[in-house]
PDB file of N, CA, C and O in Angstrom:
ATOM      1  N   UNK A   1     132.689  28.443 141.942  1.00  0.00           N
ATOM      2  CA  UNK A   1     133.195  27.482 140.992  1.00  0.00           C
ATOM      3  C   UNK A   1     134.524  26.919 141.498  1.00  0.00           C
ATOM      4  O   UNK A   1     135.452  27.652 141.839  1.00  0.00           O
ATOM      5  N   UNK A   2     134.584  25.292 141.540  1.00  0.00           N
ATOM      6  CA  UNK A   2     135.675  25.027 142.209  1.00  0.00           C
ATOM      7  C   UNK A   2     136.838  24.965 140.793  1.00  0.00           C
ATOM      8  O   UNK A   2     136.673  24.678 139.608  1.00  0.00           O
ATOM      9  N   UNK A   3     138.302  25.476 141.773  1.00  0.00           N
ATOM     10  CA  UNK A   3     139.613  25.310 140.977  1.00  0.00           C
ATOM     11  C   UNK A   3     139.657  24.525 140.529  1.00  0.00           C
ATOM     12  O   UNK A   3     139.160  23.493 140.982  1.00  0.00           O
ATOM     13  N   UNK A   4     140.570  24.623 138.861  1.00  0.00           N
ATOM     14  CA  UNK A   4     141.096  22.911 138.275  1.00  0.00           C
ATOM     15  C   UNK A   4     142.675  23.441 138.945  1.00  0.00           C
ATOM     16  O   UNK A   4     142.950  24.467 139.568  1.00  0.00           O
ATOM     17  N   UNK A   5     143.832  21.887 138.382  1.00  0.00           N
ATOM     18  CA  UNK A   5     144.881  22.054 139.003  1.00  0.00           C
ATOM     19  C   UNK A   5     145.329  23.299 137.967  1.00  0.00           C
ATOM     20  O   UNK A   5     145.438  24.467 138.342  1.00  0.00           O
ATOM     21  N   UNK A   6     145.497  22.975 137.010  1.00  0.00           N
ATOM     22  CA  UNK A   6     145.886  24.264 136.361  1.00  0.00           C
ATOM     23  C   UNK A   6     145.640  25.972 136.971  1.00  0.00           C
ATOM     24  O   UNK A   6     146.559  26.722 137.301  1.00  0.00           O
ATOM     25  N   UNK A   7     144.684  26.188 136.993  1.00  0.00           N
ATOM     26  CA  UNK A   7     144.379  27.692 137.894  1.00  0.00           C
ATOM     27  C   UNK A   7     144.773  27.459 139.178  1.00  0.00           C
ATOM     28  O   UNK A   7     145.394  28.449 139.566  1.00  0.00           O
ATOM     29  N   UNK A   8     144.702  26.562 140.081  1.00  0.00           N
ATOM     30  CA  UNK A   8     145.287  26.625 141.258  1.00  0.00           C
ATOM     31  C   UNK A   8     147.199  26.800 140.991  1.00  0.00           C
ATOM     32  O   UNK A   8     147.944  27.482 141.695  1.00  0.00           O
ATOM     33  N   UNK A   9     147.550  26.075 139.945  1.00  0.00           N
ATOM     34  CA  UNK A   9     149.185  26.025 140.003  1.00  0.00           C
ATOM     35  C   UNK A   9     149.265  27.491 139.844  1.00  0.00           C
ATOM     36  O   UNK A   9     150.139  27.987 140.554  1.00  0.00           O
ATOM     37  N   UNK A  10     148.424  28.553 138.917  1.00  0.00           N
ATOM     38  CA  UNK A  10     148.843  29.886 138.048  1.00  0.00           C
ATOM     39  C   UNK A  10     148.681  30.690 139.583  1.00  0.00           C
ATOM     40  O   UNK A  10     149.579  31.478 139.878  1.00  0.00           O
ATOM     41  N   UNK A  11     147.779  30.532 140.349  1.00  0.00           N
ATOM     42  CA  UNK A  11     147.505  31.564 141.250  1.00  0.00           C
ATOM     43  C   UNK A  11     148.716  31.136 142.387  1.00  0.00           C
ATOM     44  O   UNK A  11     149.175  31.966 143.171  1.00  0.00           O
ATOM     45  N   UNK A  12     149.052  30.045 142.356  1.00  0.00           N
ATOM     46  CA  UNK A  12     150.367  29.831 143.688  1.00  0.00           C
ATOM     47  C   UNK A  12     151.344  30.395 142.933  1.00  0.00           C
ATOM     48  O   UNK A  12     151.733  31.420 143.492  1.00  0.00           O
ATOM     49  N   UNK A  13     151.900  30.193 141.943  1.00  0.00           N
ATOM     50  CA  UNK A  13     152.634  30.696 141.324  1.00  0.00           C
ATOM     51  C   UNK A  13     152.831  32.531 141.253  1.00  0.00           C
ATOM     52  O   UNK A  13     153.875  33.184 141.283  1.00  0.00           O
ATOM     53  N   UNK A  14     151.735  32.890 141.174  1.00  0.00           N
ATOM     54  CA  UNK A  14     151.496  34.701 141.559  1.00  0.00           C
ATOM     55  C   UNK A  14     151.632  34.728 142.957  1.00  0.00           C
ATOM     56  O   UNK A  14     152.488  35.574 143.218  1.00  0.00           O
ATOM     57  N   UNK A  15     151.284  34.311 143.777  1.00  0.00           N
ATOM     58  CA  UNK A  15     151.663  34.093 145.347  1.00  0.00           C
ATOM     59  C   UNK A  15     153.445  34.342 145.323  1.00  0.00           C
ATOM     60  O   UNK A  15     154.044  35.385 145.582  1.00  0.00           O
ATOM     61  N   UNK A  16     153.964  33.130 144.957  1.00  0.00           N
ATOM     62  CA  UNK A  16     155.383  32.835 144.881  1.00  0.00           C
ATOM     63  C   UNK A  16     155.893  34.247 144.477  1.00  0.00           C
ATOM     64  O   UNK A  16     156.483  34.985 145.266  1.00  0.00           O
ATOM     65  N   UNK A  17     155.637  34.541 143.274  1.00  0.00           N
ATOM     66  CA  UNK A  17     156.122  35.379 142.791  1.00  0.00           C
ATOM     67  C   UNK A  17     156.259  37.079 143.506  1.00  0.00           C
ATOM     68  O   UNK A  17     157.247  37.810 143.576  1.00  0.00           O
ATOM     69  N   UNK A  18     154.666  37.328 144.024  1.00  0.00           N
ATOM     70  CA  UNK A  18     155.242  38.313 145.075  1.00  0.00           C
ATOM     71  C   UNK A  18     156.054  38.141 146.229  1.00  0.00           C
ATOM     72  O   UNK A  18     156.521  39.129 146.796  1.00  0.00           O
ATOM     73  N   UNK A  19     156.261  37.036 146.616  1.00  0.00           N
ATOM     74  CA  UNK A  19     157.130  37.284 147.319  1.00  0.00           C
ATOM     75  C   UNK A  19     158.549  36.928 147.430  1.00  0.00           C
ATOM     76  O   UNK A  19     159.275  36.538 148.344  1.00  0.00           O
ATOM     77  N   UNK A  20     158.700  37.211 146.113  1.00  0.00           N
ATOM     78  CA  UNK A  20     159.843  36.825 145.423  1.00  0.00           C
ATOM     79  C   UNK A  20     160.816  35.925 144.710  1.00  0.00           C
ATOM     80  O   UNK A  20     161.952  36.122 144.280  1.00  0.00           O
ATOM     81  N   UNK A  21     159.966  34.802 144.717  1.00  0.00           N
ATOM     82  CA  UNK A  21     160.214  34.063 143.906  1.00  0.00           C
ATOM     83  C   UNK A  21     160.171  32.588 144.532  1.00  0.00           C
ATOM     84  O   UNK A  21     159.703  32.511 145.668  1.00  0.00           O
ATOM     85  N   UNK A  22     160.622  31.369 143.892  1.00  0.00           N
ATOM     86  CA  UNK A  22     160.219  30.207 144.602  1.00  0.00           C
ATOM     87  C   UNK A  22     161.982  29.933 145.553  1.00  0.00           C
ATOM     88  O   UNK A  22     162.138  29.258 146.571  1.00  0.00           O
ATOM     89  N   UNK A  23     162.992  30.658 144.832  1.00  0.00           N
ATOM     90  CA  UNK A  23     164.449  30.320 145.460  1.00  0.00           C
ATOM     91  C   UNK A  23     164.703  31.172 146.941  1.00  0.00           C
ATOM     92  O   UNK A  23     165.583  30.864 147.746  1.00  0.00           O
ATOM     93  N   UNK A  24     163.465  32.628 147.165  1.00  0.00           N
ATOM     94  CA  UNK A  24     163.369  33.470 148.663  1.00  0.00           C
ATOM     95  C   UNK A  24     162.335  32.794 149.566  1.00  0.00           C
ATOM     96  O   UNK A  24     161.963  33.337 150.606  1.00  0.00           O
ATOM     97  N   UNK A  25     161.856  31.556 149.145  1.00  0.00           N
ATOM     98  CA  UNK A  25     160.679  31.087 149.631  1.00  0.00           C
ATOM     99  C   UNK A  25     161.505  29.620 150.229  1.00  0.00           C
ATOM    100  O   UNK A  25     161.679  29.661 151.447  1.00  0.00           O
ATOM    101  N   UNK A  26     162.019  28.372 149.553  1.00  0.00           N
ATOM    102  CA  UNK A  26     162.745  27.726 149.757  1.00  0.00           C
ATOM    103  C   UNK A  26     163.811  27.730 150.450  1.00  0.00           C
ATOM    104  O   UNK A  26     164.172  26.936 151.319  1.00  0.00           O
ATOM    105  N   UNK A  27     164.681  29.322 149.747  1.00  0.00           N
ATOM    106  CA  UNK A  27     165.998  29.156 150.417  1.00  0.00           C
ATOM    107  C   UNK A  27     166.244  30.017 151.894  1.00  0.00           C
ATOM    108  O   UNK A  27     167.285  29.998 152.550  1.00  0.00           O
ATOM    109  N   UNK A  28     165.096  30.710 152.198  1.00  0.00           N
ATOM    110  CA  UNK A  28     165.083  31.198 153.573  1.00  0.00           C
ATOM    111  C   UNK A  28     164.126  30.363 154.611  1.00  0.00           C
ATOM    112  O   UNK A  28     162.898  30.445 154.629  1.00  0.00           O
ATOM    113  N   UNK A  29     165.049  29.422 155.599  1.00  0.00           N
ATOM    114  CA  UNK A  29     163.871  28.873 156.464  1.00  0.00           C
ATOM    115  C   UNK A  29     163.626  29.552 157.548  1.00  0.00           C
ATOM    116  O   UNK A  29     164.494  30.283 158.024  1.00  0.00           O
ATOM    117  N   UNK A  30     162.548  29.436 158.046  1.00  0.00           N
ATOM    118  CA  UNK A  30     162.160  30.266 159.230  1.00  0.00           C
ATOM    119  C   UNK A  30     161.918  29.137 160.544  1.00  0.00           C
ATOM    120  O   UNK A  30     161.647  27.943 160.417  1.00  0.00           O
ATOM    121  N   UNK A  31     162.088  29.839 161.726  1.00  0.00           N
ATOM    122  CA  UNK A  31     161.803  29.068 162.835  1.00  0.00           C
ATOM    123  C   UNK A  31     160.403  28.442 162.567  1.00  0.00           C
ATOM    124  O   UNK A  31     159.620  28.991 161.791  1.00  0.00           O
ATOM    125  N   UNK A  32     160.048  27.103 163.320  1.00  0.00           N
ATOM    126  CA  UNK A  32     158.317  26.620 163.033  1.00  0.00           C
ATOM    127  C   UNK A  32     157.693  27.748 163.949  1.00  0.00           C
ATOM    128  O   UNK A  32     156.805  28.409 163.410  1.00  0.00           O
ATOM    129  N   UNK A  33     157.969  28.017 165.042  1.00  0.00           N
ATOM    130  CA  UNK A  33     156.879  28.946 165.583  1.00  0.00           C
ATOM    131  C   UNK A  33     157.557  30.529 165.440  1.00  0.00           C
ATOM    132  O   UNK A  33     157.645  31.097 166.529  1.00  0.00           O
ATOM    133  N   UNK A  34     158.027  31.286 164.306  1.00  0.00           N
ATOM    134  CA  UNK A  34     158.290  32.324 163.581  1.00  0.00           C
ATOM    135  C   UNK A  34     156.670  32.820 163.437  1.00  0.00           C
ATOM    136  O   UNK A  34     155.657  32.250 163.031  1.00  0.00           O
ATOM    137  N   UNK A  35     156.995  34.418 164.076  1.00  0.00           N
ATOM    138  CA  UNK A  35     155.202  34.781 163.668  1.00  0.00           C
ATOM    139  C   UNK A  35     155.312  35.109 162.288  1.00  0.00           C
ATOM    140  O   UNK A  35     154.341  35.646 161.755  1.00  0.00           O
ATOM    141  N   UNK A  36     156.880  34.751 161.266  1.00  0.00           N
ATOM    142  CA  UNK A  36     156.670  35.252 159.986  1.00  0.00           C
ATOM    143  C   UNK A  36     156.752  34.356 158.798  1.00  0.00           C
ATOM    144  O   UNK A  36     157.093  34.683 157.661  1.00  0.00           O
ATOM    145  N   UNK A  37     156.321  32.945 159.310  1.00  0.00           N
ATOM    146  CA  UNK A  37     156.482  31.855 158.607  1.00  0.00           C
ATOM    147  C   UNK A  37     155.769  31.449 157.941  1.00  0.00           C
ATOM    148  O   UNK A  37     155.632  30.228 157.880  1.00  0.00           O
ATOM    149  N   UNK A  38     155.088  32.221 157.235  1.00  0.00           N
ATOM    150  CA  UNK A  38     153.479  31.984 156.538  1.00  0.00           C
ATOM    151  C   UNK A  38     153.222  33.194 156.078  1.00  0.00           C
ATOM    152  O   UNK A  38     153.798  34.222 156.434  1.00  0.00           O
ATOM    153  N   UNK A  39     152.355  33.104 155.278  1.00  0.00           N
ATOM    154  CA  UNK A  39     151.937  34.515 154.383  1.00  0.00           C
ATOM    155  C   UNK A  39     150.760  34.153 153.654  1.00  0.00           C
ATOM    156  O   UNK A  39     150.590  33.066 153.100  1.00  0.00           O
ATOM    157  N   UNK A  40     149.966  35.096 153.678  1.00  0.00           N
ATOM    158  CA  UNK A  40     148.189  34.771 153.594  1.00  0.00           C
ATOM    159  C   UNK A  40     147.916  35.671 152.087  1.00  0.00           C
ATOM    160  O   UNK A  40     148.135  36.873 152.239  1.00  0.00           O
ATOM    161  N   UNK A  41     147.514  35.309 150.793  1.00  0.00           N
ATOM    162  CA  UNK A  41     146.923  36.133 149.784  1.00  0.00           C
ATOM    163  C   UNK A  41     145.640  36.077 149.602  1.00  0.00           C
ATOM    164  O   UNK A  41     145.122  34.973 149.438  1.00  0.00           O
ATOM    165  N   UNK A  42     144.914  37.168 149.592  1.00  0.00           N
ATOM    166  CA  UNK A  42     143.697  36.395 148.356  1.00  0.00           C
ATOM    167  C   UNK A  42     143.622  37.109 147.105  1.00  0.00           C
ATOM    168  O   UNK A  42     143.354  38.305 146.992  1.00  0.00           O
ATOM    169  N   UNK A  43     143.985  35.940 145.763  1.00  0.00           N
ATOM    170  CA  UNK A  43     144.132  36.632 144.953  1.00  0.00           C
ATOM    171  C   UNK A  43     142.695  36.105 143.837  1.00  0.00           C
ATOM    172  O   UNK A  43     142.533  34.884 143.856  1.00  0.00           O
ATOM    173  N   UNK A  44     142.037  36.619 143.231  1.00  0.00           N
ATOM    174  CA  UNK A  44     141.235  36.173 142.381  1.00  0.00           C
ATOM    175  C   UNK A  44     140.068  35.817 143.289  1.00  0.00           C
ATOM    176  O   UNK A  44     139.357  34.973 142.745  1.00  0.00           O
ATOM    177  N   UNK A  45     139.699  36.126 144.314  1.00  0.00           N
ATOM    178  CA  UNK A  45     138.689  35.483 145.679  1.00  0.00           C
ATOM    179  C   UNK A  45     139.162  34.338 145.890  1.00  0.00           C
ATOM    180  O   UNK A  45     138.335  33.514 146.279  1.00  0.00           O
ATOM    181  N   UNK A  46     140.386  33.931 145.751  1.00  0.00           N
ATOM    182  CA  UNK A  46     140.960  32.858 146.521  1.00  0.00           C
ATOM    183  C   UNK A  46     141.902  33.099 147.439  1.00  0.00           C
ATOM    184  O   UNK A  46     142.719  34.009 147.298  1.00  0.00           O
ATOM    185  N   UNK A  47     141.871  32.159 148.656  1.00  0.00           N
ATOM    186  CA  UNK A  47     142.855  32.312 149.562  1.00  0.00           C
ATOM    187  C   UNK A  47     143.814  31.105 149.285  1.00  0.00           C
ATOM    188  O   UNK A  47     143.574  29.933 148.994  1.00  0.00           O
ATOM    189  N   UNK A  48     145.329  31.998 149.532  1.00  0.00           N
ATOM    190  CA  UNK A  48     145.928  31.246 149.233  1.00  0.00           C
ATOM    191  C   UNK A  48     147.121  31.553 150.116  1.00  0.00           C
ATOM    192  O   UNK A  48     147.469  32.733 150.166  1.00  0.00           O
ATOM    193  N   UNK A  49     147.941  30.460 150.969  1.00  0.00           N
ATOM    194  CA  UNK A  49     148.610  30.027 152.120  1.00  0.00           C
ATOM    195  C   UNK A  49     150.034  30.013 152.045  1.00  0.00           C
ATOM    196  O   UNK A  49     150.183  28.823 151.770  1.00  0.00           O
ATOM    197  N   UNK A  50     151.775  30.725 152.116  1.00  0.00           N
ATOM    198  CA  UNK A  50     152.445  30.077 151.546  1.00  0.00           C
ATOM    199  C   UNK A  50     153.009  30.077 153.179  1.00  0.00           C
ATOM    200  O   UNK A  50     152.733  30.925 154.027  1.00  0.00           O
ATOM    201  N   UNK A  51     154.019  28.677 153.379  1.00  0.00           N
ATOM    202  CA  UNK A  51     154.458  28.514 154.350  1.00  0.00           C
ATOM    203  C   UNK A  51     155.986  28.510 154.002  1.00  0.00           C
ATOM    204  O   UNK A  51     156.395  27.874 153.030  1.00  0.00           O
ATOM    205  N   UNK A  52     156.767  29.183 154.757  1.00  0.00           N
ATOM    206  CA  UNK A  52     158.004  28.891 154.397  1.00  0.00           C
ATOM    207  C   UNK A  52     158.670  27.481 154.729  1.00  0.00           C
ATOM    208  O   UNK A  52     158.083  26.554 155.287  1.00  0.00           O
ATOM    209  N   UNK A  53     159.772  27.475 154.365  1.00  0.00           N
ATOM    210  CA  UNK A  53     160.761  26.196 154.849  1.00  0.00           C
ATOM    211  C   UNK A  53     161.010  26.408 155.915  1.00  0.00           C
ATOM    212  O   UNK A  53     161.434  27.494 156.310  1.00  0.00           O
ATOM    213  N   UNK A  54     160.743  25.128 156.828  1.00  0.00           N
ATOM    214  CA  UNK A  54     161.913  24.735 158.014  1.00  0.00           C
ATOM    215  C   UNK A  54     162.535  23.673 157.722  1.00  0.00           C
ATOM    216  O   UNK A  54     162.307  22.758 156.931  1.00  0.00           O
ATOM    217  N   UNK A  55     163.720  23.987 158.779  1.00  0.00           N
ATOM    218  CA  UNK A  55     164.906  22.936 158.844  1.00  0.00           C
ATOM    219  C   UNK A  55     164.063  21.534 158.823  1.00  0.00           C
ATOM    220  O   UNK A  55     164.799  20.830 158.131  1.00  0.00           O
ATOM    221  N   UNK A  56     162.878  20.681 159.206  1.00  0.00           N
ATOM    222  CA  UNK A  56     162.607  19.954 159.100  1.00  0.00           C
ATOM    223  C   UNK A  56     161.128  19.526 157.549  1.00  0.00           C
ATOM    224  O   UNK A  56     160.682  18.434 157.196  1.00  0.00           O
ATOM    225  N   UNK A  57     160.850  20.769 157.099  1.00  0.00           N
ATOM    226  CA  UNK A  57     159.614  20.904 156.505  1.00  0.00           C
ATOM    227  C   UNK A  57     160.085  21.563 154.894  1.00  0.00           C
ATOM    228  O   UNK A  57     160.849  22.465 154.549  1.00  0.00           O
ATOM    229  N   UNK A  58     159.233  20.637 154.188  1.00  0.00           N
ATOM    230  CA  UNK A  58     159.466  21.924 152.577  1.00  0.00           C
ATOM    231  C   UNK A  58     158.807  23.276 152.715  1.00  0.00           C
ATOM    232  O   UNK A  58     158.216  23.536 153.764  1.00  0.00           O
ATOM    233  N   UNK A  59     158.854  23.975 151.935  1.00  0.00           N
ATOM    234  CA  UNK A  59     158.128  25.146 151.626  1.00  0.00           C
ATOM    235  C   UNK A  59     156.924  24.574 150.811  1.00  0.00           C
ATOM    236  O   UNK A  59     157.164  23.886 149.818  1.00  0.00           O
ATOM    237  N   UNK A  60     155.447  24.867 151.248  1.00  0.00           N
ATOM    238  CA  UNK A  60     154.074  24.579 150.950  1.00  0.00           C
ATOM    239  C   UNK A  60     153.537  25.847 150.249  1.00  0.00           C
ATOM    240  O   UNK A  60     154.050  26.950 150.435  1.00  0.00           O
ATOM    241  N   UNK A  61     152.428  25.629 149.394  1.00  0.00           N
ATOM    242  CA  UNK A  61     151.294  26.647 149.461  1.00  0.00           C
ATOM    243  C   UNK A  61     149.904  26.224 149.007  1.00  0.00           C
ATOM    244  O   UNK A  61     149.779  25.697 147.901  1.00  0.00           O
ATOM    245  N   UNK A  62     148.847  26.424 149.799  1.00  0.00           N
ATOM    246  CA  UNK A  62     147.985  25.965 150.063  1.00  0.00           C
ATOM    247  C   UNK A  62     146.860  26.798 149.557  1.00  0.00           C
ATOM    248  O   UNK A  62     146.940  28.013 149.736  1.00  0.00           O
ATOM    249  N   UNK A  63     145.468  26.135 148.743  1.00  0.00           N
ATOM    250  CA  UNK A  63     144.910  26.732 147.892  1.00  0.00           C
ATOM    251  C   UNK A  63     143.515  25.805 147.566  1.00  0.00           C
ATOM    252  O   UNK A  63     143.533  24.828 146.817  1.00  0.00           O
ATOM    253  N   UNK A  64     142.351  26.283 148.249  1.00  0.00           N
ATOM    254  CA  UNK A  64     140.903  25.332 147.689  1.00  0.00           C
ATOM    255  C   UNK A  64     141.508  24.206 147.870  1.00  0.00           C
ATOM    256  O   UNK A  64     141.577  23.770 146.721  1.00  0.00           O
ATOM    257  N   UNK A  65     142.228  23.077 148.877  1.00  0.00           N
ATOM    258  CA  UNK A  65     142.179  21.955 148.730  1.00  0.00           C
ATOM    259  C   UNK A  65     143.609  20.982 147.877  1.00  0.00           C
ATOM    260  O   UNK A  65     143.951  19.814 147.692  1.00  0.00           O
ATOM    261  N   UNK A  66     144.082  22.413 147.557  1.00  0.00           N
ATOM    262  CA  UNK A  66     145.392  21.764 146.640  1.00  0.00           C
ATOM    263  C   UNK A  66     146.832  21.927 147.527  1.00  0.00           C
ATOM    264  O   UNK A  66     146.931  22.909 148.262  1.00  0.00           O
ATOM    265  N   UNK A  67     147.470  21.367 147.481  1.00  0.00           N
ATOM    266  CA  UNK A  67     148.702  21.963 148.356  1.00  0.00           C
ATOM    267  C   UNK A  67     150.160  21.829 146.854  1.00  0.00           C
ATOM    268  O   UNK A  67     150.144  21.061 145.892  1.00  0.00           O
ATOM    269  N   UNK A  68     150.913  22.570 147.106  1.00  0.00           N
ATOM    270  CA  UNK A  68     151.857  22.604 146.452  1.00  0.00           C
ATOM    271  C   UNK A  68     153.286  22.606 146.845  1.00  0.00           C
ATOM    272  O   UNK A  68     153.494  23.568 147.584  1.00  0.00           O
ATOM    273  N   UNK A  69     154.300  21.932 146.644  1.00  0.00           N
ATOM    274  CA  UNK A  69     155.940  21.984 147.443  1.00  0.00           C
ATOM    275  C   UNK A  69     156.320  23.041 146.488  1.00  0.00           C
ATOM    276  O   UNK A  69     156.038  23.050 145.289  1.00  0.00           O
ATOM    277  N   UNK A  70     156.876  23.782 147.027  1.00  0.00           N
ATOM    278  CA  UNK A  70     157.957  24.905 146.769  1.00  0.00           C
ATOM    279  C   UNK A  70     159.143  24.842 146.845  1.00  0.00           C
ATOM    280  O   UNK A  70     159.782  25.442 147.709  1.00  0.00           O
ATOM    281  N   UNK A  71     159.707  24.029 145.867  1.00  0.00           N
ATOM    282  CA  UNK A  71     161.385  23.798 145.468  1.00  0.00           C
ATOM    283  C   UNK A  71     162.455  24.930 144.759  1.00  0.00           C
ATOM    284  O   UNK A  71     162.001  25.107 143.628  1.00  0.00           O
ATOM    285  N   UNK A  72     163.220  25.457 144.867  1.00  0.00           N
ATOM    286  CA  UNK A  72     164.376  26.208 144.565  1.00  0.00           C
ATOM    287  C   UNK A  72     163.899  26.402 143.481  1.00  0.00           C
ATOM    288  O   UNK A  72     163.226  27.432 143.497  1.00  0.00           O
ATOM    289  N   UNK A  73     163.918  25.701 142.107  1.00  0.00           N
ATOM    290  CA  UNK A  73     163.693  25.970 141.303  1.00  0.00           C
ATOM    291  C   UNK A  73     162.420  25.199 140.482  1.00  0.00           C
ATOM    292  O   UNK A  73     162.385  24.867 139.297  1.00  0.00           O
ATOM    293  N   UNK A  74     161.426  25.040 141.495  1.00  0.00           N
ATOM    294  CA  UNK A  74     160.055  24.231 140.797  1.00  0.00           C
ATOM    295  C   UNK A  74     159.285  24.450 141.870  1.00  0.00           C
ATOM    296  O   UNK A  74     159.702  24.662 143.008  1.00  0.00           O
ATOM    297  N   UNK A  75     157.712  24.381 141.385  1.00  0.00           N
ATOM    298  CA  UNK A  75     156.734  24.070 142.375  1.00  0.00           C
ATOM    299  C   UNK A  75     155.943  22.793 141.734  1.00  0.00           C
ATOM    300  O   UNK A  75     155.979  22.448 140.553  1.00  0.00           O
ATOM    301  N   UNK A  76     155.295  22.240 142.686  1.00  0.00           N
ATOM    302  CA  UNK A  76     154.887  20.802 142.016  1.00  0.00           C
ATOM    303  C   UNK A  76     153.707  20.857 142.960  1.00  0.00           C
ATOM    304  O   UNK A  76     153.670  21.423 144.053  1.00  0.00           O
ATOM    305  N   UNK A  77     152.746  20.172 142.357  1.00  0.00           N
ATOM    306  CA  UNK A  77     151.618  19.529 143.139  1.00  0.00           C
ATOM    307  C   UNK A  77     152.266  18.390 144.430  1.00  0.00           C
ATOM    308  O   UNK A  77     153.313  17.744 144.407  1.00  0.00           O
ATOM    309  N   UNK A  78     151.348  18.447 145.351  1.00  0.00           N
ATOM    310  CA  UNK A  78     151.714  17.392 146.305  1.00  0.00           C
ATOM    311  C   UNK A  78     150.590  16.316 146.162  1.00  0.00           C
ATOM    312  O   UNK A  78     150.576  15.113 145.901  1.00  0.00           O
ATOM    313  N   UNK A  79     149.575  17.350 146.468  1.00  0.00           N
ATOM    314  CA  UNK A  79     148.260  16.327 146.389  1.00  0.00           C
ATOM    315  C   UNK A  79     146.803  18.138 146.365  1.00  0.00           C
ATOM    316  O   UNK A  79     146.910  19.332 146.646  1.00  0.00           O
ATOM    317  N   UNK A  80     145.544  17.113 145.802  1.00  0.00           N
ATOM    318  CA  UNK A  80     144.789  17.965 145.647  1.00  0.00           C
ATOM    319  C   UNK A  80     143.177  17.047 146.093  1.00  0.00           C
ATOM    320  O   UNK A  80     142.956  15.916 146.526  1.00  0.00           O
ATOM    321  N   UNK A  81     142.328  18.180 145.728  1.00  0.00           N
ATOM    322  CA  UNK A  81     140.881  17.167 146.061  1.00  0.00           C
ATOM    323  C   UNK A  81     140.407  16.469 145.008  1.00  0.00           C
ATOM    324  O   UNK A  81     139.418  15.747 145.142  1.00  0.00           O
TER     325      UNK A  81
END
């Protein structure tokens, strides 16, 4: 059954949250080729992608087709299917 945006936002959001929140996700950037710049969940049988910030890039997380920016204090849709 494919995601609506709603369940895709709740499950990035549990993503975010283990790993500490959306301000340890944003406010730590990592090198682009860092082997620790990304972090893989599957939560609910979904996989779900979070990429940290670089100096040139937002913080993403990626989910069935949806991607999401990861701001200090917000996550927002970017675009979805």
């Amino acid at each position: 059954m494919p995601l609506d945006e709603d369940s895709a936002l709740r499950l990035v959001l549990e993503a975010v949250d283990r790993l500490g929140g959306p301000r340890m996700i944003h406010g730590n950037p990592r090198h682009p080729f860092a082997r620790n710049a990304t972090r893989e969940f599957e939560i609910e049988g979904h996989q779900i992608t979070v990429r940290y910030s670089e100096i040139s890039s937002p913080a993403v997380a990626e989910i069935d087709g949806y991607v999401f920016e990861i701001r200090e204090d917000e996550v927002f849709k970017l675009f979805g299917p």
